[in-house]
C-alpha positions in Angstrom: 109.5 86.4 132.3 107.7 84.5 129.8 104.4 84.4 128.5 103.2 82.3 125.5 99.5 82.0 123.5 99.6 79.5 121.2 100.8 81.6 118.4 103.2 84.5 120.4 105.8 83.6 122.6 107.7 86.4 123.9 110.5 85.5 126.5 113.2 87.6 128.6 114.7 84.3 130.1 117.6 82.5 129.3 115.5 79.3 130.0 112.4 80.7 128.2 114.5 81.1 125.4 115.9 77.8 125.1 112.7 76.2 125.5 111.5 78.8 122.5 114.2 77.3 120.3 113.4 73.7 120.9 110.1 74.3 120.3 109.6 76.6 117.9 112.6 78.8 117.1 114.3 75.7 115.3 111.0 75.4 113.2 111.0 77.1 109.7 107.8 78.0 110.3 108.1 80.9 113.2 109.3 84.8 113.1 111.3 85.9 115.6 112.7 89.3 116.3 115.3 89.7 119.5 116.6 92.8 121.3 120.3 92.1 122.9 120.4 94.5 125.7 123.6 93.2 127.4 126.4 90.8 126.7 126.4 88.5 123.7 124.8 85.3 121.7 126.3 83.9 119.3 124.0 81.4 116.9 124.4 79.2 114.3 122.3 80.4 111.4 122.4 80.7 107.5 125.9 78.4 107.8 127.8 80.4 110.2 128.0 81.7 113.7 126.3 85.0 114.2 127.6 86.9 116.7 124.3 89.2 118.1 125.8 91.9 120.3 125.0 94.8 122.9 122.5 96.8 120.9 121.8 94.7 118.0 118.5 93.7 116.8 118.0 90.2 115.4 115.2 89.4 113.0 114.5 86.2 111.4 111.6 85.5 109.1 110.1 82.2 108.3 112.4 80.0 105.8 112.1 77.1 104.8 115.4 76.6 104.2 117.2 77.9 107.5 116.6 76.8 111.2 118.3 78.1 114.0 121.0 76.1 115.1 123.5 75.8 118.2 124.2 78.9 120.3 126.4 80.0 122.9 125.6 83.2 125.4 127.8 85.5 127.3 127.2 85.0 131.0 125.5 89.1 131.3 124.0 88.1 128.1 120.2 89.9 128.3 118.0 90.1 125.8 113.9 90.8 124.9 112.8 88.3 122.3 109.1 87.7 120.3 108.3 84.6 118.1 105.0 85.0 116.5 103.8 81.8 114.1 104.5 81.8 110.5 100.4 82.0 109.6 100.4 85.2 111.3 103.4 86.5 109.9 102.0 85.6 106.2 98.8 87.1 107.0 100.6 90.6 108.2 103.0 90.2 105.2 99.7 89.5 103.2 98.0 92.7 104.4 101.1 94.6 103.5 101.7 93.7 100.1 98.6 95.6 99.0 100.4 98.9 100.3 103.8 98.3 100.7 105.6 98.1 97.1 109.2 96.7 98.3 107.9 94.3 100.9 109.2 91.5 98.9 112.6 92.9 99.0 113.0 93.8 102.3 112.2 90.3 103.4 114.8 88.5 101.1 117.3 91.9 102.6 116.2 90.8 106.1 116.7 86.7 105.2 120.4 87.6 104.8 120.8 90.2 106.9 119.3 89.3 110.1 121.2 91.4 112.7 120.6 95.1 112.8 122.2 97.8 115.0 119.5 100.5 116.4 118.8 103.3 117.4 117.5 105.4 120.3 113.9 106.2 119.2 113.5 102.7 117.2 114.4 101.0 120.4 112.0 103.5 122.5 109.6 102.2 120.0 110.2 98.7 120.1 110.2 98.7 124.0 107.0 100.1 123.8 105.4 97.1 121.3 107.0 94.7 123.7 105.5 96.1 126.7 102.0 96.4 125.2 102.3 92.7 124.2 102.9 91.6 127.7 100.3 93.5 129.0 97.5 92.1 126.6 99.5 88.6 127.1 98.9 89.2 130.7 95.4 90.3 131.1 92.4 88.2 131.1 91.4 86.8 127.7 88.1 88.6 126.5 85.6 89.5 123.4 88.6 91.7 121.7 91.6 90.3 122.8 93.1 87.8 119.8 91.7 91.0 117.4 93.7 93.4 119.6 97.0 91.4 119.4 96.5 90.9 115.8 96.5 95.0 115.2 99.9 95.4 117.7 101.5 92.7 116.2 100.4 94.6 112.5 101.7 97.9 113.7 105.5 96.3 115.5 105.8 94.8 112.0 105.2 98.4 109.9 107.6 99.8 112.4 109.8 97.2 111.6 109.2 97.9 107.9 109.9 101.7 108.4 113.1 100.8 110.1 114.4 99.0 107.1 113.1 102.4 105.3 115.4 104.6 107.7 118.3 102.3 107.3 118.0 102.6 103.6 119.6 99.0 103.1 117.2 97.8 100.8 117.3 97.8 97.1 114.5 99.3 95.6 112.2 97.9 93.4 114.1 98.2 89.8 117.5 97.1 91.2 116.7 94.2 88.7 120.8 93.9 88.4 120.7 93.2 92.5 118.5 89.6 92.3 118.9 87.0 89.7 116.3 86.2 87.1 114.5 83.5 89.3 114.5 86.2 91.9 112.9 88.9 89.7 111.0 86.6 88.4 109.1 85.7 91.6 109.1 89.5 92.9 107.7 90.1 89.7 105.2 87.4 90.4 104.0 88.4 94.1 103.7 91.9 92.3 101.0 90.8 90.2 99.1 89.1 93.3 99.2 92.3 95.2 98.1 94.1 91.6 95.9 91.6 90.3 94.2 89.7 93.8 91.1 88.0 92.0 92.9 86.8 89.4 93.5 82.8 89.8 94.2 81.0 87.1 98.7 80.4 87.2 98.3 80.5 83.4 97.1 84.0 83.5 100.4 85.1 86.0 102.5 83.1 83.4 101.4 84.9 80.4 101.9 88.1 81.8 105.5 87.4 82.8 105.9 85.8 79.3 106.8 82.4 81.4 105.2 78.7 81.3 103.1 78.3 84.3 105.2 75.1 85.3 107.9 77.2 85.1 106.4 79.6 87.6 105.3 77.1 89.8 109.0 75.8 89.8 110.3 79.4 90.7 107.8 80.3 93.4 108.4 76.6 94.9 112.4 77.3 94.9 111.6 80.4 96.4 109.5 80.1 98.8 108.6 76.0 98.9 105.1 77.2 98.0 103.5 76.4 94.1 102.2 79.5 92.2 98.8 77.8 92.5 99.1 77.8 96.6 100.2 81.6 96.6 97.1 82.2 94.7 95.2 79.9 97.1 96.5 81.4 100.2 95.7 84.6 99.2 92.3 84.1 98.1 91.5 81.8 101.3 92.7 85.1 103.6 90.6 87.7 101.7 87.8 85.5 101.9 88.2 83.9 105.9 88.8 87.8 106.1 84.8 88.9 104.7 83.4 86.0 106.8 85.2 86.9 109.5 85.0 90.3 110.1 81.5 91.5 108.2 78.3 91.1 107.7 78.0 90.8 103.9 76.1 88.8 102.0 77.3 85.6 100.1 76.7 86.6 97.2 77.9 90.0 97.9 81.1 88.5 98.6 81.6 86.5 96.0 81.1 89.7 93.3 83.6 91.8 95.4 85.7 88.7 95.0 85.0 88.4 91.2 83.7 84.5 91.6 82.0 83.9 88.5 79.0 83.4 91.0 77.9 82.5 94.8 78.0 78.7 94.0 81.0 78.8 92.8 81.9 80.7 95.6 80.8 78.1 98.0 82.6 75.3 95.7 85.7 77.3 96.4 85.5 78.2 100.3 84.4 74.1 100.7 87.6 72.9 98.8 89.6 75.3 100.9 88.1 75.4 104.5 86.1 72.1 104.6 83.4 74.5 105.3 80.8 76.1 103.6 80.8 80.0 104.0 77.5 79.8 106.3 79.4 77.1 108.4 82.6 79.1 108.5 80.9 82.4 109.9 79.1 80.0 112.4 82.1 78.1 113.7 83.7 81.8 114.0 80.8 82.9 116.0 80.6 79.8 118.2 
């Protein structure tokens, strides 16, 4: 079985899986999590063959650094596997930095920790995400239905957060000794943007971490081949895209939630960002 959107592929074939790596898997720019429920795989990823086996759960988040290479698969080899789109990914990973402290951490843990043995009632549960997935995959597309995968998709990856909890793997937030400086640094940084949202000037995140801002931008871009400036973009362009979106409140209502200094500027900002104006934005949406 596979079925495929143009942002979720999920796959239980050996074939559906091979066409997933060639054309997206091998991409920097895709999650995928994988359940091996019989047999073996053994991938090339991070410099090394991975062995996933019987029972293991595989989780790779978008990197810019690592693709997935050359594999080889035990001929029982069965496996249930879900490879959502980086954009999606970043905007769950966006939502969750506003509630989850160590999210930061638990996605550099995961970067070089990808397979995972588990358990009884985290597998019941991740069964059950799968299964819900392929029935909204399945059914006919409708008003709700991109809105509906969105909130599954949200509640698979807090599962997958609260896993990491239960595993108790992660080091927690001042395990300074446990990152270097550059990688404090940016945690640090992505701290202040979950803290400090409407602030969005780089020079204001520098002074606070008592860094230049090119130095910053140098950090975030080793990091996570994004500038400080386009963190602060992207997060900015979600929470906006998000009030256009998803309510009916004003412009200029907007823009003073947002701390814009006012609804021109507002506009100034969403046009440089979007190519649209606000108005135009909720219009396209709506078309």
């Amino acid at each position: 079985m596979t079925l495929s959107t143009d942002s979720i592929f999920l796959t239980t074939d050996v074939e559906g899986f091979r066409v997933c790596r060639e054309t997206r898997t091998t991409s920097t720019a895709t999650m995928t999590v994988m359940y091996c429920s019989a047999g073996y795989i053994d991938v090339f990823f991070h410099g090394e063959m991975l062995r996933i086996n019987k029972g293991d759960l595989f989780i790779r988040v978008p990197d810019f650094t690592q693709e997935l290479g050359p594999y080889e698969m035990s001929p029982d080899f069965a496996f249930k596997q879900v490879t959502v789109d980086a954009d999606i990914y970043e905007k769950l990973m966006f939502d969750h930095m506003r509630v989850e402290p160590n999210w930061w951490a638990k996605q550099e843990y995961v970067k070089e920790h990808p397979i995972f043995p588990i358990n009884e009632v985290s597998l019941h549960f991740f069964d059950a995400y799968f299964e819900l997935l392929v029935l909204l995959l399945q059914d006919k597309p409708s008003l709700y239905r991109s809105q509906i995968l969105m909130l599954v998709a949200r509640a698979a990856t807090m599962e997958m957060l609260n896993y990491l909890d239960k595993l108790a793997l992660v080091p927690s937030n001042g395990a300074r000794n446990s990152v270097n400086q550059s990688d404090y640094t940016f945690h640090a940084f992505t701290r202040l943007l979950q803290q400090y949202p409407h602030e969005r000037e780089v020079q204001w995140y520098a002074k606070k971490l008592n860094i230049t801002p090119k130095y910053l931008s140098e950090i975030c871009k080793e990091r996570s081949n994004k500038s400080a400036g386009e963190w602060i973009a992207d997060i900015t362009i979600s929470e906006l895209k998000h009030y256009l979106r998803n309510t009916t409140m004003p412009i200029r209502e907007i823009a003073r939630v947002m701390e814009f200094p006012n609804a021109s500027f507002f506009c100034q900002y969403t046009k440089k960002h979007t190519g649209l104006t606000p108005n135009h934005f909720r219009k396209q949406k709506q078309a």
